[in-house]
N, C-alpha and C positions, 0 to 999 in steps of 0.2 A: 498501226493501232496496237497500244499495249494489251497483253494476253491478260484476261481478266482473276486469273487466279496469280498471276504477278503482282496486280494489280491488289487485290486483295492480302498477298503477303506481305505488301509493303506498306500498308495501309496497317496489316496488324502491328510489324514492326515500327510504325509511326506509333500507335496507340500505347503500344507496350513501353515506349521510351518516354513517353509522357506520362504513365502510371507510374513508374520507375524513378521518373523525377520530383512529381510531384508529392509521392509518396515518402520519397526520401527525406522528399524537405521536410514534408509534415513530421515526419518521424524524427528528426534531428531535432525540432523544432520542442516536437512533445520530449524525446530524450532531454534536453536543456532546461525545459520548464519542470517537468517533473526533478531533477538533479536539484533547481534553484527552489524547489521546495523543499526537497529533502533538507537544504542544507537551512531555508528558513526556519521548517519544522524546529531542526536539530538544534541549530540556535536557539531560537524558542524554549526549547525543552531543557537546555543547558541553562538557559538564565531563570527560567521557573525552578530548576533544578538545584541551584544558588542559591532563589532566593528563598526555596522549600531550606535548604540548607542554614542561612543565618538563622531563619527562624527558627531553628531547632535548634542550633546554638544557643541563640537566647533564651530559648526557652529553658533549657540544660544548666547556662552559666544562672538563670532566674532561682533556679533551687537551691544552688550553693551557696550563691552570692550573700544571700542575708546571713546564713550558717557565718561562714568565712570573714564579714566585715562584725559583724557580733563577736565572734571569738579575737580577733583582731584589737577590738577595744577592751578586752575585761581587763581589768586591772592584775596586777602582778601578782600582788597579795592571792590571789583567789584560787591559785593553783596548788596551793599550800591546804590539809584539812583542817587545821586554824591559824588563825595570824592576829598579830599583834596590833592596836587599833592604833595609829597618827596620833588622833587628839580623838578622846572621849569624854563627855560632860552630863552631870548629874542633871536628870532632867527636871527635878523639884529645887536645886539647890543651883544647878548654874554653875559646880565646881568642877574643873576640868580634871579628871582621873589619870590614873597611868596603869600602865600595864595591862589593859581591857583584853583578852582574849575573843576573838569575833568566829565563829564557825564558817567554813567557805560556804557560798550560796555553791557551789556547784556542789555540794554533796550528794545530790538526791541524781545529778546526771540532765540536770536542764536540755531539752532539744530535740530533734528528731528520732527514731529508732538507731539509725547508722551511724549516731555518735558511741563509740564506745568506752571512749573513756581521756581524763585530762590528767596529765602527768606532768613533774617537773622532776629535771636532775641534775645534780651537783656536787663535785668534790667532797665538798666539805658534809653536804646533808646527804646526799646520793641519791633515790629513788624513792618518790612519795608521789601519790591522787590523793584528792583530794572525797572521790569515789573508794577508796580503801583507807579504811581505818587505823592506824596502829602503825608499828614497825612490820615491813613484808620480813614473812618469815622465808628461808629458803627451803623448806618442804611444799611450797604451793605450787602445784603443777602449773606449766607458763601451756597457752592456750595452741599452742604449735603439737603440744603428744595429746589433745584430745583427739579421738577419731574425727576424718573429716567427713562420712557421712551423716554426723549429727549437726554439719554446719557450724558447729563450732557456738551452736543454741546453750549449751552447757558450762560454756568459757564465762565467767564474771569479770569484774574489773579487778580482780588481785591476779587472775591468771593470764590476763593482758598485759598487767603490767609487770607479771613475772616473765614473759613472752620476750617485753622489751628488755627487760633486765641481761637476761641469757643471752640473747643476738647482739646486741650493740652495747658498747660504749662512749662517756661522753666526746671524746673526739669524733667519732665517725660520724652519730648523728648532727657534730659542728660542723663537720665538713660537707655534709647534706645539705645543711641550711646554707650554706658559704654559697653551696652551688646553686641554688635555688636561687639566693640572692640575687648574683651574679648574674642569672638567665634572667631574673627580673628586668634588673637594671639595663641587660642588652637590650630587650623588646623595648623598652621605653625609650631609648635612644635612636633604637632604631625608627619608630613611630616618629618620632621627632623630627631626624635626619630628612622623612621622606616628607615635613612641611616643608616651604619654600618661604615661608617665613623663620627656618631656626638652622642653625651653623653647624649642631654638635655631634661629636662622633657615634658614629652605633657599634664601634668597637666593643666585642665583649671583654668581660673583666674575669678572667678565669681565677680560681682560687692556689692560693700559694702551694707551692710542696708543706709538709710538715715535717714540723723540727719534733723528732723521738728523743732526742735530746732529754728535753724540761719541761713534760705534758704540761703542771700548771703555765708556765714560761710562754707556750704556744698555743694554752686554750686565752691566755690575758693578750698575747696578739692578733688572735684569731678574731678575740671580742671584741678590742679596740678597731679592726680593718671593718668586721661588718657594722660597731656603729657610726664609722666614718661613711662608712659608703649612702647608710641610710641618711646620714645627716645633708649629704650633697642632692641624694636623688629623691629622699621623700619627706611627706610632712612628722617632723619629729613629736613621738608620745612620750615625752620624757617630764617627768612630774618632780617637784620639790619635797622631801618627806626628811625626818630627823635620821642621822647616819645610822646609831646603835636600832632601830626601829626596820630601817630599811634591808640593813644584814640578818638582824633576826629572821626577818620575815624571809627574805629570801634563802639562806642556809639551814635557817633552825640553831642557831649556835648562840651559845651563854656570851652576852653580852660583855665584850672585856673593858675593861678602865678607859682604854686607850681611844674607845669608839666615842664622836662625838654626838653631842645631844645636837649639834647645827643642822642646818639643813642643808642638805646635799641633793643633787640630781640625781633618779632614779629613770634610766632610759630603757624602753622592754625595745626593740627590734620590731620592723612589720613582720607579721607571723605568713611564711610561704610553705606550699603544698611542697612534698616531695612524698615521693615512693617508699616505703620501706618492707624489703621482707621477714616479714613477724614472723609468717610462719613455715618459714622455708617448703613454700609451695610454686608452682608457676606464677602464681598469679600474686603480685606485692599486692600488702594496704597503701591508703593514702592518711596521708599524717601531715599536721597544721605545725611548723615547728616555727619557733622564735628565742632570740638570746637578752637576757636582761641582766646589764652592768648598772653600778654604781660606781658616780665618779671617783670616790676615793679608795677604790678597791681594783684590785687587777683581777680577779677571778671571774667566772662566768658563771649565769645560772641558765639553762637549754629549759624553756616549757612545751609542751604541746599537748596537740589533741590528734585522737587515733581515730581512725572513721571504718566503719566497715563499707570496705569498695563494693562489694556483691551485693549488699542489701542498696546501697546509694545508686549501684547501674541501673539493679530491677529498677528502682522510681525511676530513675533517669530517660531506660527505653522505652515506658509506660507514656512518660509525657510526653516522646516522638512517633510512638507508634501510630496515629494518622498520617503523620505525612510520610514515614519509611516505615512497612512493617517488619523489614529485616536490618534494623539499624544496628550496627557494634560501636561500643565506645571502651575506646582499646588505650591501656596505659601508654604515656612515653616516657620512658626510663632513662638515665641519665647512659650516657652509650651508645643509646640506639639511633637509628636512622633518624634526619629532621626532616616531620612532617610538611606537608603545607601548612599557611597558613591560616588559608580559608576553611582548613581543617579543624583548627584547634580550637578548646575550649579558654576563654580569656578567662577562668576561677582558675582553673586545675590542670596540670601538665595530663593532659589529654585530648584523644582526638576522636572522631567520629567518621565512622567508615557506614555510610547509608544506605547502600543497595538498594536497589530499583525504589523508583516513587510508588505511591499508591495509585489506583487502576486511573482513578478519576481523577487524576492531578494535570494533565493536562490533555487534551483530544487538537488531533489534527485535522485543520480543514479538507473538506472535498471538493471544495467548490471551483480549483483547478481541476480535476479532473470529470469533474461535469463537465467544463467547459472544452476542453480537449475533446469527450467523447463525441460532444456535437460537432465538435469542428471536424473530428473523422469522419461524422454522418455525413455529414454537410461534403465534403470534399469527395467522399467516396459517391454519393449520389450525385455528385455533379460530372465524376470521370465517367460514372456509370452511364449516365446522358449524354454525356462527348463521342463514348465508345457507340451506344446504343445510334446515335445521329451520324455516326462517322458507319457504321454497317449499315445503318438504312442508306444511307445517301450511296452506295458501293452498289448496292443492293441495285437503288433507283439507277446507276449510272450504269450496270452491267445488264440489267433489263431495257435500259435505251439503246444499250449496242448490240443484243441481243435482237432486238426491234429492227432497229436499222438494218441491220444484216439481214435476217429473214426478210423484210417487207421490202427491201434492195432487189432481195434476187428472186423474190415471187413477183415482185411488179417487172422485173427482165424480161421473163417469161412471156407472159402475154401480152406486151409492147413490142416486145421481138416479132412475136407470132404476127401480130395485127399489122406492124410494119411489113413484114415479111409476102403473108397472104393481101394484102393490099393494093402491093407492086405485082402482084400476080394475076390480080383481077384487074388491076388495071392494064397491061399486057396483053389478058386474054381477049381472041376473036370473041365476037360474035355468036359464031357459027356451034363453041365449045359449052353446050350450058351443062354438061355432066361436071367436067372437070370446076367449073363457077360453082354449082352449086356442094360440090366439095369444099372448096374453099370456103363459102358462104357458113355451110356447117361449120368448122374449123375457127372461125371468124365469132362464131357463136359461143362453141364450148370454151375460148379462150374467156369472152366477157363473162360469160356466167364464171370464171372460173375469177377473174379480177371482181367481180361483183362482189362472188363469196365472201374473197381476201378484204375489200374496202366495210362489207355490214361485218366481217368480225371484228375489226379493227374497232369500229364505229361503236359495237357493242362493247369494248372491253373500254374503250376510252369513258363510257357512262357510266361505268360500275360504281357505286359507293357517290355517285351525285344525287339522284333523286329516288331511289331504287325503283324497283321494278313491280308494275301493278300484276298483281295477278285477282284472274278471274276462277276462281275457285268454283265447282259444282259436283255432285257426287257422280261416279266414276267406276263403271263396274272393272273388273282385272280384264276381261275377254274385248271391253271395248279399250282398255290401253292397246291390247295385241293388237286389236285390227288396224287402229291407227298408227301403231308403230310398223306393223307391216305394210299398211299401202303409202307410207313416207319413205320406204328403203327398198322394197322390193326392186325398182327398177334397176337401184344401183346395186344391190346384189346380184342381178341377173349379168349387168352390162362387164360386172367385175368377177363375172364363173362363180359364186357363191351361191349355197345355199342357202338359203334360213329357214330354221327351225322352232318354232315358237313354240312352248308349252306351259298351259295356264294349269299349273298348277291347284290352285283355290280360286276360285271366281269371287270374290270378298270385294265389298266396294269401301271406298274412299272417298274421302273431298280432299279434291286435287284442281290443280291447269292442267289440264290433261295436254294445250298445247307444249304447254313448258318441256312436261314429261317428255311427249315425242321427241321435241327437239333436245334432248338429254340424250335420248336413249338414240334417237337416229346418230348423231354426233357418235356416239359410241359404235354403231354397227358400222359406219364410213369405213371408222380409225380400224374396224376389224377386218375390212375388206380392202383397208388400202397396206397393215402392213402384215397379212397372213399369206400372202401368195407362193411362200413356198412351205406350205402347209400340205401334208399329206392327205387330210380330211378337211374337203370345201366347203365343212358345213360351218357356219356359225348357228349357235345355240342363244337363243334367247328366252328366259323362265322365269316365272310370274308364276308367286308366292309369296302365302303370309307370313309374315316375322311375330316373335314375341310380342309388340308393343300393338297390332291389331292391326299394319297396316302392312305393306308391301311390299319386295322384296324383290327385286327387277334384276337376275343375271344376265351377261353379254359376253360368250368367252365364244374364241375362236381356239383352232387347232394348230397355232403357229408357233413360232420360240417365243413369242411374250416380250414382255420387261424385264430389261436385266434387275437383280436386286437392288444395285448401288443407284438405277433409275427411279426408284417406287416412289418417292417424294416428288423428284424434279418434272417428271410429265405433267403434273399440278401445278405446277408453276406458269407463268405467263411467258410466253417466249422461249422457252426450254423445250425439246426436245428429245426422244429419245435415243441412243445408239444406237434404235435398231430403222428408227425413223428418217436419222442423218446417211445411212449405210445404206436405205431403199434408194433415195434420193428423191421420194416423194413428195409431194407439196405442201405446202401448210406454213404457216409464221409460230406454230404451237400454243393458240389460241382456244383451241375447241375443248382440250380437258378444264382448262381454269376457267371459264365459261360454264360449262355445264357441271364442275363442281360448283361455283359462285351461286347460280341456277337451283343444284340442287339447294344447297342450304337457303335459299330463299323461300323454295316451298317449306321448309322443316326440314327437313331429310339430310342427307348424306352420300358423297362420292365415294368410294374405296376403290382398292386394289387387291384380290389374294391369289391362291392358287384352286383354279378351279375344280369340281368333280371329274369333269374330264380329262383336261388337261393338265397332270398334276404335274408334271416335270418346270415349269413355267408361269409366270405369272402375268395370265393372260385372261384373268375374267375379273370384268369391272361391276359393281352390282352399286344400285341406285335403292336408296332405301327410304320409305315413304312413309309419314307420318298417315296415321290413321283420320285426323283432321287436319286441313290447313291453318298453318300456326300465321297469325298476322306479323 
């Protein structure tokens, strides 16, 4: 028969290999799902994060665009502070005039605050707004030596356009727009390229070297290559006006013999963003520039408009800051690193760098991890119940061999004897009734003693079936004594014991007073069956009130007691003590789980401690009694 605490390690290590597995899984299980949300969340968050993203693009491109396709159409003439009218006609008379002088509408600065001002320049006229009056003098501070922490609030439009005057010349801001162009022209190609309905290359079109040579020579090639290129890749603004009308306007210059009254093509350029630094700070402006030829002229005339970048960001991060409240929308300079795409602003060579969304812009479900937590609950109470059913059942199967064994070799015992004395009476004369009646004895105490072993058995087998009636009636302390004494006396006497009863408090009770005895006899037996090498034959038994009003019943003998590691298991069914296995006394170890069972039927309680007298040991059982009988 396997040893039952083998029996039980093996049993744990079944259990534990099953918490281990099942645990595993769960946990791999929850690691995988929790991971596949993560990366759903993240997704999620990434394409809210996009689409938080165009929408603030657009929104961005939404402020410039009208700005940018308005200055895009003004007419040529208008960059000039007056110009000379096409055709002007009397309006009472119907006769058509010459020479009409017309003031630019852009005098006054049409537009939002971050327009700073609309300039044109040329060879031949040089530097005129149409925002500054007169010939610029060179004594006007250009807007680069104002202090910058007045923000440059001080700077007017002569001191801007003295700004542009001093940094740049007209080739460099030609080759600005060249490249401007150029980058134009790539995106659009490239846009193209990536329909599946168009053929054409997205090759960019980089701008030529320059010939120092013959500046006019290579501003008339520079102007002829970007209106080619406009001519090929967008829709041409190129208008009909008389030649000597057309030059005027655009140079400023006294009309020669030579210029004709016909009409000629006047073409302005689409006007593109480009960066320039005005005021030799970190941070460039952005500037609208465009080139406008006439065909029978090789020279070029550069217009644009200047924007102030700091004042146009403020508005800019004002109108994203819902959806990014730390958004930056950062130059790209010609040189610098290329952004993405999904970066870029489609008005302005710029990009936007958005940092964290707003708190509320997107939330992550829980509802996986609800779910998980149940399924731990759920899994863990159900190993819990596997384990809990797998140690009851160990429990039940080592209290059945526990059973068996004891009830094995206490039924040996007096089957042996009964056989044994049997063959002996049957044997004996006649003539022998001494020796018969020995036997007869012998014959007796064996069945009283199988009797005992089959009603304990009998009693434990009923436990927790139908319980047990008790007859309850009040109970003085001195008549528990007497009946406890003349239930044991004998076997005190027959087993050299003493008993010593002492009633403490005579306090009555409602009690079974038979229960009692047979609690407390049970207990006196156990004192006389394993005290015998006690040096004091007395057993003590004392009857006393407790705190709660009722009883208080000790049972201590003078013998080694119970080991400590014992103090639970002699409560047990079947169990044993080491000092009980070592007597070799009788018993299946039925009588303490019995008369604890017992006790707590009346109310009460069994225990174990270390008695008053016997304090080296624990050896005194005390029976504790409710003051009423509890149903």
């Amino acid at each position: 028969m396997t040893d039952p605490r083998t029996m039980r390690r093996q049993a744990g290590v079944a259990v534990a290999f099953v918490w281990l597995l099942v645990c595993g899984g769960l946990a791999w299980a929850t690691y995988s799902a929790i991971q596949l949300e993560e990366f759903e969340t993240a997704t999620q968050h990434n394409l809210t994060e996009e689409r938080a993203k165009a929408l603030a693009i657009s929104r961005l491109d939404a402020i410039v665009e009208p700005v940018l396709a308005r200055e895009r159409q003004r007419p040529y003439t208008s960059f000039r502070p007056k110009y000379k009218a096409a055709k002007a006609f009397n309006a009472s008379s119907g006769e058509e005039l010459s020479d009409v002088i017309v003031p630019s509408p852009l005098e006054r600065l049409p537009g939002p605050e971050w327009l700073l001002l609309h300039f044109q320049v040329s060879y031949s006229g040089g530097w005129s707004s149409p925002q500054v009056s007169g010939h610029l003098d060179d004594s006007v501070i250009p807007a680069g030596s104002i202090p910058r922490n007045n923000g440059h609030r001080d700077a007017g439009p002569e001191n801007w356009l003295a700004a542009l005057k001093s940094r740049f010349e007209l080739p460099q801001l030609l080759e600005e727009f060249e490249f401007a162009l150029s980058a134009e022209i790539e995106a659009k190609r490239a846009f193209q390229a990536a329909r599946p309905s168009t053929t054409a290359s997205a090759e960019p079109v980089p701008p030529r070297p320059a010939d120092r040579s013959d500046p006019r020579t290579e501003l008339a090639r520079r102007a002829a290559r970007a209106q080619q290129l406009e001519k090929e890749n967008f829709v041409s603004l190129a208008r009909c006006e008389p030649e000597k009308v057309a030059l005027e306007n655009l140079e400023g210059a006294t009309p020669e013999p030579s210029y004709s009254a016909a009409c000629v093509e006047v073409a302005p350029n689409l006007m593109m963003p480009v960066w320039l630094d005005v005021t030799l700070e970190s941070e460039p402006y952005l500037a609208l520039l465009r080139t406008v030829s006439v065909q029978s002229t090789t020279y070029c005339v550069l217009q644009g408009v200047l924007i102030d970048w700091r004042r146009l960001r403020e508005h800019m991060v004002q109108e994203v800051h819902d959806l990014f409240p730390e958004v930056k929308i950062v130059p790209v300079v010609r040189g610098g690193p290329k952004p993405s795409t999904s970066d870029m602003l489609q008005t302005i060579p710029a990009r936007i760098v958005t940092g964290p969304m707003a708190a509320t812009a997107v939330h992550a479900s829980s509802s996986l991890r609800i779910t998980l937590s149940v399924a731990w609950l759920a899994t863990v109470l159900a190993l819990s119940a596997v384990t809990y059913g797998t140690l009851k059942y160990l429990t039940i199967a080592q209290r059945r061999m526990h059973f068996v064994s004891a009830v094995t070799h206490e039924l040996r015992t007096p089957l042996t004897s009964f056989q044994l004395y049997s063959d002996l009476l049957a044997d004996l004369g006649d003539d022998d009734s001494q020796r018969r009646r020995q036997y007869a004895e012998r014959l007796q105490t064996e069945s009283r003693r199988l009797s005992r072993l089959v009603e304990n058995v009998l009693a434990y087998s009923h436990i927790g079936d139908t319980g047990v009636r008790l007859h309850g009636r009040p109970c003085k302390a001195s008549e528990l004594a007497e009946a406890v004494a003349g239930a044991v006396a004998a076997k005190c006497e027959a087993s050299g014991k003493r008993l010593c009863i002492d009633v403490a408090d005579d306090a009555t009770i409602e009690t079974d007073l038979e229960f009692v005895v047979q609690i407390v006899a049970n207990l006196v037996e156990n004192a006389c069956k394993y005290s015998e090498d006690a040096s004091d034959p007395s057993i003590y038994v004392r009857v006393a009130t407790n705190g709660s009003g009722g009883l208080d019943i000790d049972v201590e003998d003078g013998g080694s007691g119970v080991s400590p590691s014992d103090r639970r298991a002699v409560f047990e069914p079947f169990r044993r003590s080491d000092a009980a296995r070592s007597t070799g006394s009788g018993g299946v170890g039925l009588g303490l789980a019995l008369s604890r069972y017992w006790a707590e039927c009346l109310g009460g309680r069994l225990s174990l401690r270390k008695g008053p007298r016997n304090l080296n040991a624990f050896a005194c059982f005390t029976l504790s009694l409710p003051a009423t009988l509890r149903p």
